[in-house]
C-alpha positions in Angstrom: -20.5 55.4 11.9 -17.2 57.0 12.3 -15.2 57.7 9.2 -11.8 57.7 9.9 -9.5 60.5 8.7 -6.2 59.2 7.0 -2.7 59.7 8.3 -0.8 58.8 11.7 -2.8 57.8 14.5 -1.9 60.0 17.5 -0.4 57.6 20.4 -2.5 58.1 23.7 -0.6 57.4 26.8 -3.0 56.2 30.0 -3.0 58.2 32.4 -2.1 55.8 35.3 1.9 55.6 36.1 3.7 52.5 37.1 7.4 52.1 37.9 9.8 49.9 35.9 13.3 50.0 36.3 13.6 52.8 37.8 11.4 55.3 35.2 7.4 56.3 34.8 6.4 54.2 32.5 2.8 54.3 30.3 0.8 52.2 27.9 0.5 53.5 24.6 -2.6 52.8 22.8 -0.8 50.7 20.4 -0.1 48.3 23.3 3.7 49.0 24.0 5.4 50.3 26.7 7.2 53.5 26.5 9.2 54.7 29.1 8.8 58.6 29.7 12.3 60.9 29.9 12.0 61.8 33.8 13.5 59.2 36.4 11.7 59.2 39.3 13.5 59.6 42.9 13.4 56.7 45.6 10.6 59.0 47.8 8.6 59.1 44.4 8.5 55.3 44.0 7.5 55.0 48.1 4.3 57.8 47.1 3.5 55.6 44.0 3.1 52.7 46.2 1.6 54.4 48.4 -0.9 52.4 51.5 -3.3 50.5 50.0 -5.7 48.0 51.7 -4.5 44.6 52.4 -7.0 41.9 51.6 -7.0 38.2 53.0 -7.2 35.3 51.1 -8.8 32.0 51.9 -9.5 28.8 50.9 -11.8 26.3 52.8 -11.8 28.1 55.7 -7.9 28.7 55.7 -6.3 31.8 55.1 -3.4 31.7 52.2 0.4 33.0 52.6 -0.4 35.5 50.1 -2.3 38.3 50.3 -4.0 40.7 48.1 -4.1 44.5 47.7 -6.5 46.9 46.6 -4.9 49.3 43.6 -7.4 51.3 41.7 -10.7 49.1 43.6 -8.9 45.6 42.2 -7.4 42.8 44.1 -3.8 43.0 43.0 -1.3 39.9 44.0 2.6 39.1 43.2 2.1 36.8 39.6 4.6 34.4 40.8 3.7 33.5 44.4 -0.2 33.4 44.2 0.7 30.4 41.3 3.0 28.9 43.4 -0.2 28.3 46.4 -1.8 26.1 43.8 0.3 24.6 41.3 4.2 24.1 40.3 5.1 27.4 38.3 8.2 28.8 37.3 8.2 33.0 37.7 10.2 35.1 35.9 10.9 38.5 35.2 12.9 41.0 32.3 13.8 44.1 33.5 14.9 44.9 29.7 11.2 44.4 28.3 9.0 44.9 31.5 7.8 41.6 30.8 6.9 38.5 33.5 6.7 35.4 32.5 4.8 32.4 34.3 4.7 28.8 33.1 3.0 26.1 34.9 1.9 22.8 33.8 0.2 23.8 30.4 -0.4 27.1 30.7 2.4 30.0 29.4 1.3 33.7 30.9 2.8 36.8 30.6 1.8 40.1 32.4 3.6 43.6 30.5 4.2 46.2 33.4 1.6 49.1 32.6 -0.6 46.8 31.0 -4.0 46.3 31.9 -4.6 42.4 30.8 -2.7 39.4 30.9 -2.0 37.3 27.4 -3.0 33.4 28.9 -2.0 30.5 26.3 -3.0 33.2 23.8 -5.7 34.5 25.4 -6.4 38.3 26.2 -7.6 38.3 29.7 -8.4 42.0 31.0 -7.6 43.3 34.6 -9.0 46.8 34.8 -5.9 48.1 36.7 -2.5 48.5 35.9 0.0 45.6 36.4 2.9 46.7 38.4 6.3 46.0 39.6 6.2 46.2 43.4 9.7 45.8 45.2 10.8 43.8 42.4 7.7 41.5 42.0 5.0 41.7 39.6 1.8 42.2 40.8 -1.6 42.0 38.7 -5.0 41.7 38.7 -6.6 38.4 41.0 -9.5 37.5 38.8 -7.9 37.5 35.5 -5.0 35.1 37.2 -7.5 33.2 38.7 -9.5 32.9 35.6 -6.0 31.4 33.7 -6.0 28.6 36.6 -9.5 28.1 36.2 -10.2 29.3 40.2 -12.9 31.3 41.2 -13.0 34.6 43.1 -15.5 35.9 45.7 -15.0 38.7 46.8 -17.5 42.0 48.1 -16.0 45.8 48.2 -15.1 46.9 51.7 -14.3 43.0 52.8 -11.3 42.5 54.8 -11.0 38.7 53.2 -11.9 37.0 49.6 -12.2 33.4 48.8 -10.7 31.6 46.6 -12.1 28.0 44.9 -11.4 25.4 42.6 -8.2 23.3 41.9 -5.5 24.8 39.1 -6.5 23.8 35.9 -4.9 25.5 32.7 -7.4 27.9 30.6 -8.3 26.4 27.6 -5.9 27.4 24.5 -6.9 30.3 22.3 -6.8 27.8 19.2 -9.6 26.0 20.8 -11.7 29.2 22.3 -11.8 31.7 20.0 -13.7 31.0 17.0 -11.1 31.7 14.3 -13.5 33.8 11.8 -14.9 36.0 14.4 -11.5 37.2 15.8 -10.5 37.5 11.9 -13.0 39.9 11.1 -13.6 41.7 14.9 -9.9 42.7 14.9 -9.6 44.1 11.7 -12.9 46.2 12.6 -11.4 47.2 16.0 -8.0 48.4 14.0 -9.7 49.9 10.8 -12.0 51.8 13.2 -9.6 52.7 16.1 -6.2 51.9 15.9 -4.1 54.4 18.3 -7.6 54.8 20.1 -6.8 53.9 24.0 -7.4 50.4 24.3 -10.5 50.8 26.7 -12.3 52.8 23.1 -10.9 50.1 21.1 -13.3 47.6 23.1 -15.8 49.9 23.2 -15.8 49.6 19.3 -15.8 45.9 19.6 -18.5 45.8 22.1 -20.3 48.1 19.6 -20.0 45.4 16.9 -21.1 42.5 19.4 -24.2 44.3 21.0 -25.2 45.0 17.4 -24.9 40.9 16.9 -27.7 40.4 20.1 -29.9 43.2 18.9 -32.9 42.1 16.4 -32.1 45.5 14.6 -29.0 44.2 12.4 -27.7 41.1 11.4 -26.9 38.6 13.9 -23.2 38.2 13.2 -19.9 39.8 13.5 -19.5 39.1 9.8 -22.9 40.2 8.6 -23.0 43.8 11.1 -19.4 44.5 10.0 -20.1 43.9 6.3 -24.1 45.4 6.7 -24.6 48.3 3.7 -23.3 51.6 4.3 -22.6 51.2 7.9 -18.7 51.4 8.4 -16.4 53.2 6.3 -13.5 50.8 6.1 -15.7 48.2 4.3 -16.2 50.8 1.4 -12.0 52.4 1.6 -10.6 48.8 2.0 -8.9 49.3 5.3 -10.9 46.3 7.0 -9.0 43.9 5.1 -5.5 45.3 6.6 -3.8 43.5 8.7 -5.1 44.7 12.2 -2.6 46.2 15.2 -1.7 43.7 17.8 -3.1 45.2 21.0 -6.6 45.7 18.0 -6.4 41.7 17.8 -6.3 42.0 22.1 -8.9 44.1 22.6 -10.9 41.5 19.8 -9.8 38.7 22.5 -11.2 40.7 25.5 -14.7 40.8 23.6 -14.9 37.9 22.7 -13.7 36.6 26.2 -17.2 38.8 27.8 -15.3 41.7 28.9 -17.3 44.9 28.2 -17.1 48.3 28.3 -21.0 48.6 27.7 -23.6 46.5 26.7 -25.7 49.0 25.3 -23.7 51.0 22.8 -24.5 50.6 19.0 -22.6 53.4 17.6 -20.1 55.3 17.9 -19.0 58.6 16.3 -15.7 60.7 16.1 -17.2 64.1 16.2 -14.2 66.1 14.8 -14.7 64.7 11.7 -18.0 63.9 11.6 -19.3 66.7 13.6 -22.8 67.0 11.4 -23.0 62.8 11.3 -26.8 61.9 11.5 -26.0 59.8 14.9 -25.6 63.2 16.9 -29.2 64.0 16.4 -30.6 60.6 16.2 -29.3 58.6 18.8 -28.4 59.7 22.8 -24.8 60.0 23.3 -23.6 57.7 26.1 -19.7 58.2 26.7 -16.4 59.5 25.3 -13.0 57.5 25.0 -10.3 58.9 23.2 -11.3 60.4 19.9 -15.1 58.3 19.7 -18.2 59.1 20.9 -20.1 56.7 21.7 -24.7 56.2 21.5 -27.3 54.1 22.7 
């Protein structure tokens, strides 16, 4: 497995710009927005929001006052008024932070601008594509919203319509989800491992951790493949017991919540330091994010 080099992680910014208040704003990998030095002009914020297909909604038959939009090949709607179709929620948004905020009856969301997940009554729930601030709205992903109000999302590539089903319901709390030793011990694996990796590698590493829990190869939990002789390097320097990063303990969420990067990967490798590491010629390399390599 990786060993980890000491010293500073190096922040990675995605790649993908959104607009808040008025400036280009990224995602570090450490999970907080930083807003880059260049403003950007009133024509620039018209080309970042450039066209993008329009996408009906129904339910029953009916088509909804809200529509969706396709950003980046997701269904993207405005936070605020797609909750207001189906329940009685109160929408706000702080330009300061770059933060919405939606409550409804039992459920507290918030959705960061440049973010790619929403945090649901604790929950991590992952979107894919950047949330952004559209004329003042927040817009974000469709299935991870619909997933927090416990609606379901049909939806095939090219179609001019999805469907929406169910009745609002609040997603069940983290406290009563997660189970509290496997987030413990994932998160601090995710951070030891990759903290200041981009947040898609950080899940990578968890999914890593859980494929290795389905495979009959290594022990069959997070505990025992984490803890499993001679297999990562922060068990032997100490670091796993550190207290993990807070977009480490997300990406732990996202995991455990099904999201995956791959369900295949069982290692993963960061070749600069460990260029001659017995994985390279062992095992088939499958992907790169950030500084990890990742093998089947």
């Amino acid at each position: 497995m990786a060993k980890r080099k000491g010293g500073a992680a190096l922040i990675a910014l995605l790649t993908a710009a959104v607009l808040c208040s008025g400036t280009v704003l990224g995602v570090s990998a450490a999970g907080e927005q930083t807003a880059s030095a260049a403003s950007i002009s009133a024509g620039e914020q018209v080309e970042a929001r450039a066209a993008v297909n329009t996408v009906a909604l129904t339910q029953n038959g009916k088509t909804l006052a809200v529509s969706a939009r396709l950003y980046d090949g997701q269904l993207m709607v405005p936070l605020g008024a797609f909750a207001n179709l189906f329940t009685d929620a109160t929408y706000s948004y702080n330009k300061s932070t770059c933060y919405a905020t939606l409550t409804a009856p039992g459920l507290t969301l918030t959705a960061g601008v440049g973010g790619s997940f929403l945090t649901a009554n604790d929950r991590c729930l992952y979107g894919v594509a950047l949330n952004r601030l559209i004329d003042g709205t927040v817009w974000v992903a469709l299935r991870p919203l619909a997933k927090a109000m416990s609606l379901t999302v049909s939806y095939q590539s090219g179609a001019s319509s999805a469907a929406i089903s169910g009745s609002y319901k609040a997603l069940t709390h983290a406290k009563s989800f997660y189970n509290a030793d496997e987030l413990y011990w994932l998160s601090r694996i995710i951070s030891a491992e990759s903290r200041g990796e981009p947040l898609r590698g950080q899940m990578a590493v968890g999914n890593v951790i859980l494929n290795r829990v389905r495979s009959s190869a290594f022990p069959n939990t997070i505990y025992g493949v984490i803890f499993q002789k001679s297999q990562f390097s922060p068990v032997s320097n100490g670091t796993i017991y550190n207290s993990p990063a807070w977009v480490s303990v997300c990406a732990a969420k996202m995991c455990l919540e099904g999201y995956s990067i791959s369900n295949d990967v069982l290692f993963f490798c960061n070749l600069s330091v460990s260029p001659n590491n017995w994985v390279v010629k062992n095992r088939q390399a499958a992907f790169k994010i950030g500084s990890h390599t990742f093998f089947l």
